[in-house]
C-alpha positions in Angstrom: 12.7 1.0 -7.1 9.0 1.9 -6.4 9.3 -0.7 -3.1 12.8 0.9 -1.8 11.6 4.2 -1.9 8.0 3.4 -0.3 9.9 1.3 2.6 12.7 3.9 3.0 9.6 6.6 3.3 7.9 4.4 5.9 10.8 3.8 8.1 11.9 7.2 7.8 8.3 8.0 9.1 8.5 5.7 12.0 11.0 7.0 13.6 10.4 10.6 12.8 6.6 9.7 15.0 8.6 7.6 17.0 10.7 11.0 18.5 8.0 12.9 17.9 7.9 14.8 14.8 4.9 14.3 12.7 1.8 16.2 11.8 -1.5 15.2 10.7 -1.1 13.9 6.9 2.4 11.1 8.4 0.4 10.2 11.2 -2.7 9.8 10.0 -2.2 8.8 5.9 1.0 8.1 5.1 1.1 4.9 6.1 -2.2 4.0 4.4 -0.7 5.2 0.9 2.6 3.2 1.4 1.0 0.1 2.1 -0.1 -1.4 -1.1 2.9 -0.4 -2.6 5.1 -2.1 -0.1 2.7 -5.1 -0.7 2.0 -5.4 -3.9 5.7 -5.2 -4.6 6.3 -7.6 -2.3 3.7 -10.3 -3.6 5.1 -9.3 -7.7 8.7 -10.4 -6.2 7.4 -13.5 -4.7 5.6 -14.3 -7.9 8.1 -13.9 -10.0 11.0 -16.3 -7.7 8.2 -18.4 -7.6 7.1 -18.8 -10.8 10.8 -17.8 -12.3 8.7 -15.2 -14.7 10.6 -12.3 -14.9 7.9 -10.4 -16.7 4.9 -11.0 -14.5 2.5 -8.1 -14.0 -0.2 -7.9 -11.2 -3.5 -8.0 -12.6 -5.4 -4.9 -12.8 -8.6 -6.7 -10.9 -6.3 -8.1 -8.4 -5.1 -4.6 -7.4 -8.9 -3.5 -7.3 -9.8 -6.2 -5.4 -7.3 -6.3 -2.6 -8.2 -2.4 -2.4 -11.7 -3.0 -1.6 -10.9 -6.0 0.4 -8.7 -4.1 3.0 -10.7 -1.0 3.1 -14.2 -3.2 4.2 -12.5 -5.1 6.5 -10.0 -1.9 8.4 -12.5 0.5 7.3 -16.0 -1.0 8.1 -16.1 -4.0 9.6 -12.8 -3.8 12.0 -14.7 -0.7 13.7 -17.9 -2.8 14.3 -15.9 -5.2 16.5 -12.7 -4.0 17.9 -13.1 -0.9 20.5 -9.2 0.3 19.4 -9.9 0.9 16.1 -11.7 3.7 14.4 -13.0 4.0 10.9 -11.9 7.3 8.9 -13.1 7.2 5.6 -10.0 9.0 4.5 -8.4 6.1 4.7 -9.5 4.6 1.5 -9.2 7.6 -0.5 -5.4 6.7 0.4 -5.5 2.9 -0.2 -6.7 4.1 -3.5 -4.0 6.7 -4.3 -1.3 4.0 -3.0 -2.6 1.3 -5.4 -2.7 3.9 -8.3 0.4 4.8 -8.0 1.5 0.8 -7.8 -0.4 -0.1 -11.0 0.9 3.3 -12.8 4.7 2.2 -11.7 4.3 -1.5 -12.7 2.6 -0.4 -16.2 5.3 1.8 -17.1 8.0 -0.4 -15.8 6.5 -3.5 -18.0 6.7 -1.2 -21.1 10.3 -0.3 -20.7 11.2 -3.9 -20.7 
């Protein structure tokens, strides 16, 4: 549910930029929430075909750990080398929010099971 409504959101977005209607917050952060939610809930499907465990639920470190992962490399290191890409700081504080959000979805779905 989480991963239809996060990928509807991000499409819609797209093509609302794409024709020109945005403003600062969909242009600049939206993405950055929706994408550990897309991904996370991308890697918990692919887990659980793989594995066939229908109750798999992503660790709490894991989540953590990709967060700080993709913020050091987009956030500090990508800026060091690459010209076209800029560090805002921001950023993170939305990685963070996204990943929140996935581990408070995924905790409360686990307990209605």
């Amino acid at each position: 549910m989480l991963f239809f409504f996060c990928i509807t959101a991000f499409i819609i977005n797209q093509i609302l930029q794409f024709i020109g209607i945005d403003n600062t917050f969909t242009s600049s952060y939206l993405d950055d929430l929706l994408f550990f939610p897309i991904t996370f809930s991308i890697i918990v499907y692919v887990i659980k075909k793989k594995k066939n465990q229908t109750n798999y639920k992503m660790p709490l470190a894991h989540i953590i750990l990709s967060t700080i992962i993709i913020s050091l490399i987009f956030e500090v290191f990508a800026p060091l080398f690459l010209d076209y890409i800029y560090a805002d700081y921001n950023d993170i504080i939305f990685y963070c929010l996204g990943s929140y959000c996935f581990y408070i979805y995924q905790s409360k779905l686990t307990k209605t099971i």
